[in-house]
C-alpha positions, 0 to 999 in steps of 0.5 A, a space after each residue: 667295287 671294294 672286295 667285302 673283308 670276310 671273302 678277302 680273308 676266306 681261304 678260297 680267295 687268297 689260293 685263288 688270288 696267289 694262284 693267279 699272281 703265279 699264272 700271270 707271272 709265269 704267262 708274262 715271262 715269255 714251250 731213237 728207235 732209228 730204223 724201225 721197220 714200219 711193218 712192226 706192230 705198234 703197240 696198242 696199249 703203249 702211253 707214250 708219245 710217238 715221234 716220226 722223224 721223215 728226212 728227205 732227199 738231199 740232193 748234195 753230200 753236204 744237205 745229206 750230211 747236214 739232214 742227217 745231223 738234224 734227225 740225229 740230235 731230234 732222235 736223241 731228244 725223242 730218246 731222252 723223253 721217253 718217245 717212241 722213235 721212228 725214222 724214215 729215210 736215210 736208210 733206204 737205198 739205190 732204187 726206191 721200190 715202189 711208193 718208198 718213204 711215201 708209202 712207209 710214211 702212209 703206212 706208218 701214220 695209218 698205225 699210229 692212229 690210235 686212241 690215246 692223248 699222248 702226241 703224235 709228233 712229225 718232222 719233216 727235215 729236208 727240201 720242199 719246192 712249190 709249184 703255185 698249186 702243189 707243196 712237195 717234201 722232196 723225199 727218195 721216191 715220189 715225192 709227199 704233198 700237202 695234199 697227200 697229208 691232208 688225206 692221211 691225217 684226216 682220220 686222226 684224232 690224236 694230239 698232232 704236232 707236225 714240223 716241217 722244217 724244209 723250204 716252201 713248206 707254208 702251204 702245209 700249214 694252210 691245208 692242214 691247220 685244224 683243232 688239236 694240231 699244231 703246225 710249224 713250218 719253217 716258211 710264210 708262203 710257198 715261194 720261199 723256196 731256198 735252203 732253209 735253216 730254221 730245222 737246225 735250232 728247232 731240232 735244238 730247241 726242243 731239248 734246251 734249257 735255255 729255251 724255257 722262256 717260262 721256266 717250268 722246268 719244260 721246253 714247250 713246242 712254242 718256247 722252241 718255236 720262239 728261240 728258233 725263229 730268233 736263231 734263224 733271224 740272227 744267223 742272217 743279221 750276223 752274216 749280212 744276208 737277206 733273210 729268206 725263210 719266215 716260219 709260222 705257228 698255227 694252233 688255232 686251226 684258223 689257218 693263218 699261222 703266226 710269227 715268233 716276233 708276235 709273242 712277248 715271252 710266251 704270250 701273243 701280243 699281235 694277231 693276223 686280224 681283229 678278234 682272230 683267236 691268237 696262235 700258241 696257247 696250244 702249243 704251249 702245252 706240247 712238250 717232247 721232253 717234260 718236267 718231272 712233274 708233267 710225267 707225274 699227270 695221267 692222260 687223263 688229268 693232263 686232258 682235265 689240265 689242258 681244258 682248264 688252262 686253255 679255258 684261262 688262256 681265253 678268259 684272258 683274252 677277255 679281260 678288257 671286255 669284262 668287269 674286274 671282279 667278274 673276271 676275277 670271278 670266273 678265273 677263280 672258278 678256273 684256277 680252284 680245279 686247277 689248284 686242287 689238281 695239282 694238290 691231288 698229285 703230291 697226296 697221292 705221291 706221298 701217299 705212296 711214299 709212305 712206309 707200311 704200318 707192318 
């Protein structure tokens, strides 16, 4: 159906219409405080991310060592964006007293369940085993389950990204797969239980560059998913091994989780059933370290943000099942409050760049 010449030249449709070149062109492209005590008071006002850096037994010199490392450069890049840091682990020592990490970790999680939209991030580095029932993170002292998580994150409702990043971990995605979470583990089931690599390149990834796969200036939780899952696969090509460790994104809250191999650039182009909702539009808005313009939204507008781009994400999916012009439609009543959005952060930023009068 021919667009009419007074709404092809109206200024809405033409900044509705170069918005969305922008947003297909970008979507067709491809996301320490160390040693905290965990009995001080985390602030309740504090707008800030929080990242939980939990690193488990390691059982050898060498996996403690390599641990280690992890942890270091993810503290690093949590540092660098500004997060508050916490990490739980190597520095416990001898005879773990009592619940030890198990219950600092509790303890810990049970304080950061405050009301704010900033992220709570967790990582799990270290070795997971699987009986066929019960997914352990082996740490010093009992050992944390899926079961365990299951029950201390329930309360919360902040945005949660939890990464675990040691063998055996897919059960973890199962049971903790809901709204506003995402969930990497570095496993498709529990029975691949070897070492497992995928935590060296995420740790990374999340503060890279290159792997900007959309080149907003950002590195989301999916774009570093996406390059450490590539980095995994050809560590095993190059050394002519078995791959042995398939990790899986959920944000769907659907419980299946998906591989990196089933996006093109950022976007799903696979998913695990007909209709099934595809995983990563959420964890394409989780950034630990962010743009310069990203820092500039408020949590409240960075939520107004989220919505409407998720809303897109959705319509999107639709597209085949929607006549053009409808779809055109309904995005340019998405994309309008979007664009003004943004339009309002450089007002106000000049506005406060702007010499007084006197």
């Amino acid at each position: 159906m021919p667009i009419p010449i007074d709404s092809m030249f109206s200024a809405s449709f033409w900044y509705a219409r170069w918005s969305l070149f922008l947003l297909l062109m970008t979507h067709e492209m491809g996301f320490c405080s160390r040693a905290q005590e965990v009995s001080e008071a985390v602030p309740k006002n504090a707008d800030s991310a929080d990242l939980v850096i939990v690193v488990g037994a390691g059982g050898e010199a060498t996996y403690e060592s390599l641990f280690s490392q992890w942890a270091s450069v993810l503290a690093h890049v949590g540092e660098q964006a500004g997060a508050k840091v916490w990490s739980l682990g190597p520095e416990i020592h001898g005879e773990s007293p009592g619940e030890g990490v198990k219950g600092q970790f509790a303890e810990l999680v049970q304080q950061l369940n405050r009301e704010t939209q900033k992220p709570l991030w967790v990582a799990f580095i270290g070795h997971g085993t699987y009986d066929g029932e019960l997914a352990r993170f082996n740490v010093k002292g009992p050992d944390i389950s899926h079961l365990d998580l299951v029950s201390w994150f329930e309360p919360i409702e902040r945005p949660l990204a939890l990464i675990n990043t040691t063998s055996a971990s897919a059960p973890f995605l199962k049971e903790l797969s809901g709204p506003g979470r995402v969930i990497l583990t570095a496993t498709r089931d529990g029975f691949e239980l070897n070492f497992a690599r995928f935590g060296s390149y995420l740790v990374h990834a999340l503060g890279s560059e290159e792997a900007d796969l959309d080149k907003d200036g950002q590195t989301s939780l999916l774009e570093a998913f996406i390059m450490a899952s590539r980095q995994t696969g050809e560590f095993y090509e190059i050394e002519g091994r078995l791959v042995s460790e398939h990790a899986l994104l959920d944000d769907t809250g659907d419980q299946r989780g998906t591989p990196a191999d089933w996006f093109r650039g950022v976007r799903p182009v696979k998913r695990a059933v007909q209709d099934a909702k595809p995983d990563g539009w959420r964890a394409s808005q989780f950034h630990l370290v962010e743009s310069e313009l990203e820092s500039r939204l408020s949590p409240e507008m960075k939520k107004e943000r989220d919505a409407l781009e998720q809303a897109v994400f959705e319509l999107r999916d639709r597209r085949e099942s929607i006549p053009m012009k409808d779809y055109l439609d309904q995005l340019e009543a998405l994309l309008l409050p979007l664009a003004r959005l943004y339009q309002s952060i450089d007002v106000e930023t000049s506005s406060k760049a702007e010499p007084s009068a006197d």
